[in-house]
C-alpha positions in Angstrom: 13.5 -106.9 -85.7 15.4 -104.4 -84.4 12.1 -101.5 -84.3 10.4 -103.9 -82.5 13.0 -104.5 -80.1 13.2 -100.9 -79.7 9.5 -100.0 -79.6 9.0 -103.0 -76.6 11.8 -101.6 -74.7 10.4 -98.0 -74.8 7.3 -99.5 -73.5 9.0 -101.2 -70.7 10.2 -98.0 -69.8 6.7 -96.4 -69.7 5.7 -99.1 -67.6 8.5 -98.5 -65.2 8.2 -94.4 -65.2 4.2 -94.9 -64.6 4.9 -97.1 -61.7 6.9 -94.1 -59.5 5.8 -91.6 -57.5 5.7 -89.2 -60.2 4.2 -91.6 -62.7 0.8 -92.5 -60.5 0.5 -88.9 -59.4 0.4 -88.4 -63.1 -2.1 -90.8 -63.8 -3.8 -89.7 -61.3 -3.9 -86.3 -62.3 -5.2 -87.6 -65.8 -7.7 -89.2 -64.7 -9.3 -86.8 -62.6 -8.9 -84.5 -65.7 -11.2 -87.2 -67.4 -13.6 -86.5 -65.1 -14.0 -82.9 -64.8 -14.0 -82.7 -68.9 -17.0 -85.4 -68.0 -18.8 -83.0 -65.6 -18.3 -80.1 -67.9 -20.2 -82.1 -70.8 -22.8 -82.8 -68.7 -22.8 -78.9 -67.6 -23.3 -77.8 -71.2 -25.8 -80.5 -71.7 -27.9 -79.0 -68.7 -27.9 -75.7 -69.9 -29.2 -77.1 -73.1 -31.7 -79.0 -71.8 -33.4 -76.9 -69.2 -32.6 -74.0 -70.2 -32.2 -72.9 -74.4 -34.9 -76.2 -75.0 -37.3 -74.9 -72.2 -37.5 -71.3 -73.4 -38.2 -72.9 -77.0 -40.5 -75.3 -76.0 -42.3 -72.2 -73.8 -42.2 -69.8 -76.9 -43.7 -72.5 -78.6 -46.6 -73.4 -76.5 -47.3 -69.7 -76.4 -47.1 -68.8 -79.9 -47.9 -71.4 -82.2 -52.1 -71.7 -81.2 -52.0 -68.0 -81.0 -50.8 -67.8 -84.7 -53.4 -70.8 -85.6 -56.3 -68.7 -84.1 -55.2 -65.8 -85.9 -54.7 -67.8 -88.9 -58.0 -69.3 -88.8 -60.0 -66.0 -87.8 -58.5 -64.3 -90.9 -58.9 -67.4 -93.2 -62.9 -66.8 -92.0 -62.8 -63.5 -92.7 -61.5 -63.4 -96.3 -64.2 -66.4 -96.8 -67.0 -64.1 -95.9 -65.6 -61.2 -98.2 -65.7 -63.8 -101.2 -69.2 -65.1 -100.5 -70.8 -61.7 -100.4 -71.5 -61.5 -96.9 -70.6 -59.2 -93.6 -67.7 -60.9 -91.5 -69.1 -61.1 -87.7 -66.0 -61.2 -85.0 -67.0 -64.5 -82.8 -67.3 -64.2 -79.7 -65.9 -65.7 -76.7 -67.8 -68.9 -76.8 -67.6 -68.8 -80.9 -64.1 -69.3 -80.2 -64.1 -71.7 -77.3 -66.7 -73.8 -79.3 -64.1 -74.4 -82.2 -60.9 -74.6 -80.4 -59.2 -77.9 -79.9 -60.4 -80.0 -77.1 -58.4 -80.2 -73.6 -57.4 -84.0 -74.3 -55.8 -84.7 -70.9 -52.7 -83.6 -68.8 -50.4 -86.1 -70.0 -48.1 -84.1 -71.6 -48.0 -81.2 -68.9 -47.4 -84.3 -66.3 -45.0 -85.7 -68.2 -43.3 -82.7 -69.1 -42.9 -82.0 -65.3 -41.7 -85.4 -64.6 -39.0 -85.0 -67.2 -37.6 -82.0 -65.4 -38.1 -83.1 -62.5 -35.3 -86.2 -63.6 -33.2 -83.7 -64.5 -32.4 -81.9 -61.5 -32.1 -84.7 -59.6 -30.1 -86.8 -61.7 -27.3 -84.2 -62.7 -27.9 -81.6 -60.2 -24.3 -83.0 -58.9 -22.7 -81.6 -62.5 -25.1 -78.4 -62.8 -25.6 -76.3 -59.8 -27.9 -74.6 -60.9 -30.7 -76.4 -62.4 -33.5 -76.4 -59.7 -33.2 -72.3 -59.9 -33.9 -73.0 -63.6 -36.5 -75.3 -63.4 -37.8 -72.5 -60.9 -38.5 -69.9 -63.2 -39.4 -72.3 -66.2 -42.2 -73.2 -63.8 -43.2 -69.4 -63.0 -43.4 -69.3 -66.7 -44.9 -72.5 -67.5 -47.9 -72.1 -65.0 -48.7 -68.6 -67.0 -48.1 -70.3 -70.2 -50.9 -73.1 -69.0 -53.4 -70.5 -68.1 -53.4 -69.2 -71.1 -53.4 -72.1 -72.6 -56.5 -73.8 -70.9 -58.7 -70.6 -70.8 -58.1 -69.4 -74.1 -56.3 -71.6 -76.6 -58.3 -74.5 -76.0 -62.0 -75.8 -74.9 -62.7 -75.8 -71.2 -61.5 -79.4 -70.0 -64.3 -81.0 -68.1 -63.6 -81.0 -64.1 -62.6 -84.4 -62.7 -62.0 -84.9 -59.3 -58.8 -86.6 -58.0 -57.3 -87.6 -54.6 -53.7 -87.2 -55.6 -51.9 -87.8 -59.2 -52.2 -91.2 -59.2 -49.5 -93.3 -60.9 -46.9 -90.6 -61.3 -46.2 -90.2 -57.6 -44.9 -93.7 -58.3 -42.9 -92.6 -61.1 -41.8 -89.7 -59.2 -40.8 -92.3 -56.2 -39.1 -94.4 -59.3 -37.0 -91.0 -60.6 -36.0 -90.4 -56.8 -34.7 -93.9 -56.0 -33.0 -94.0 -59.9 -31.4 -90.3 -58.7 -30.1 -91.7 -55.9 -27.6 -94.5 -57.9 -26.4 -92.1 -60.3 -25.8 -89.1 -58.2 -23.6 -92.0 -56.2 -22.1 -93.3 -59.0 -20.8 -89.3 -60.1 -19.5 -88.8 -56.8 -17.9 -91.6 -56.6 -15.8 -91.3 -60.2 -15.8 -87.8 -60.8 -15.6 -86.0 -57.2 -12.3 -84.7 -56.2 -13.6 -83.3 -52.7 -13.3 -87.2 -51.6 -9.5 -86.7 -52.2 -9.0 -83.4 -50.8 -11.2 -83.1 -47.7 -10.7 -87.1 -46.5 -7.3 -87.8 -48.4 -8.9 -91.6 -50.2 -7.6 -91.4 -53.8 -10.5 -92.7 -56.2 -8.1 -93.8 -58.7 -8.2 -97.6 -58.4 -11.2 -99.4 -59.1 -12.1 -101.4 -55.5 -11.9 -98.0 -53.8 -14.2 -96.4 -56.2 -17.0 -99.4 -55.9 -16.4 -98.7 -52.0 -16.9 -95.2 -51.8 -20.1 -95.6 -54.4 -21.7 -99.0 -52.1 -20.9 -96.5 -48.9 -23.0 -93.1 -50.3 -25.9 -95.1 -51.9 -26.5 -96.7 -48.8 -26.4 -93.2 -46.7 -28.5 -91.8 -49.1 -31.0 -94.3 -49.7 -31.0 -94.3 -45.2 -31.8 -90.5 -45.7 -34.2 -90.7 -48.2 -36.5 -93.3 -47.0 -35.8 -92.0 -42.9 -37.5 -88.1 -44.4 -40.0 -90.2 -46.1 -41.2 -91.8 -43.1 -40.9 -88.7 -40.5 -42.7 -86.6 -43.1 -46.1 -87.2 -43.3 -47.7 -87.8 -47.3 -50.8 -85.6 -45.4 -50.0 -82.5 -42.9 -51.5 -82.7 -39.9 -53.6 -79.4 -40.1 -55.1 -81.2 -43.3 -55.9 -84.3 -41.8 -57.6 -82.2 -38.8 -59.4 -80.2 -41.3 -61.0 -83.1 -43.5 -61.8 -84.7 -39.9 -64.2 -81.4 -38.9 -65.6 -81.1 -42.2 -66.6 -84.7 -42.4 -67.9 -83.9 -38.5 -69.6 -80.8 -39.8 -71.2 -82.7 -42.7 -72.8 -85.3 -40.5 -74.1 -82.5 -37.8 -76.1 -81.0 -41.3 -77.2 -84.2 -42.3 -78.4 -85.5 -38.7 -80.1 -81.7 -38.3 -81.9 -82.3 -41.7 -83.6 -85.8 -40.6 -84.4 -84.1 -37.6 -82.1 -86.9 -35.6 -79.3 -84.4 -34.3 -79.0 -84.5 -30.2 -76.9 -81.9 -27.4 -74.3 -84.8 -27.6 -73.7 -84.1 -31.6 -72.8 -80.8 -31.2 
């Protein structure tokens, strides 16, 4: 049919135009458009997430067992005035007593962890998220206080020697950061194109660049981890003398200490 005749010619045509100069500076030009609408997406979707959803999520955790309290100190109030009898404000450890019980820190751990991904998965497309997550955390350690001392019973004290399983999952977030913070720079940078002239259009060039800054990275990453110590040195020096000063007590007590222990 003729239309079709004429609609495969004009593609012809497209295909010829595309493959100039001109043409594959176009696409190129698209496609780097592509990605910068990408990055802004993920910019809007930062600002949403750490920072309109943390100030909620703050407001909240402040408010709603401060209303409760209220709530349940009036409800015991208008009780008393039905039954007759005078309404006695409780007192500090009335109030403790009958709050809600401290369960554990797994949501304050894991709300930490989540931020945490955040900035170091998209930090690439949002500048500034760790001076967001900065003052969320001013806020949030406040917010806990208050939280611990006066919305909620005493949690019991439990000794730890670190945080256990979520420095792994930390560790896990890091290593994950590391491959996607690659994979953005690798299909959505243009400062590969302007400052070292390697066009990221085609597809090889792209897993290239990608395979290339994973593998720096990663080197970096695990070559800080090594050279910085998990324990400071002062610390490790400290906990050493105390132990030392701790047996000295011990060996003076059983009478068994010596000029050569001191």
């Amino acid at each position: 049919l003729p239309e079709i005749a004429a609609i495969n010619e004009s593609i012809t045509l497209f295909d010829k135009t595309m493959q100039t100069p001109m043409g594959v500076m176009l696409n190129e030009n698209l496609y780097y458009l592509r990605g910068q609408n990408r990055m802004q997406s993920l910019f809007v979707q930062m600002i949403i997430n750490l920072g309109v959803k943390q100030l909620i999520n703050n407001i909240l955790e402040l408010s709603v067992p401060t209303i409760l309290s209220k709530f349940k100190v009036a409800r015991d109030r208008k009780n008393a005035q039905k039954a007759g009898r005078e309404f006695v404000e409780p007192s500090t450890l009335d109030r403790q007593s009958k709050a809600s019980p401290y369960e554990s820190p797994l949501d304050d751990y894991a709300e930490i962890v989540t931020q945490f991904a955040y900035i170091t998965h998209w930090t690439f497309a949002f500048p500034w998220a760790p001076l967001l997550a900065l003052l969320n955390n001013v806020f949030e350690i406040r917010i806990d206080a208050i939280k611990i001392l006066r919305e909620t019973q005493r949690p019991k004290p439990k000794g730890a020697s670190s945080i256990g399983t979520w420095q792994f999952v930390m560790e896990g977030v890091v290593l994950l950061s590391v491959v996607v913070n690659s994979l953005l720079l690798s299909i959505s940078s243009t400062a590969i194109t302007k400052f070292y002239n390697i066009s990221l259009f085609d597809t090889s060039t792209q897993l290239s660049v990608f395979i290339v800054v994973e593998h720096v990275l990663m080197a970096i990453m695990f070559l800080i981890k090594y050279m910085v110590p998990d324990v400071p040195g002062d610390v490790v020096k400290g906990l050493a003398w105390e132990a030392h000063r701790r047996r000295l007590t011990f060996l003076a007590e059983k009478g068994l200490a010596d000029d050569d222990d001191a």
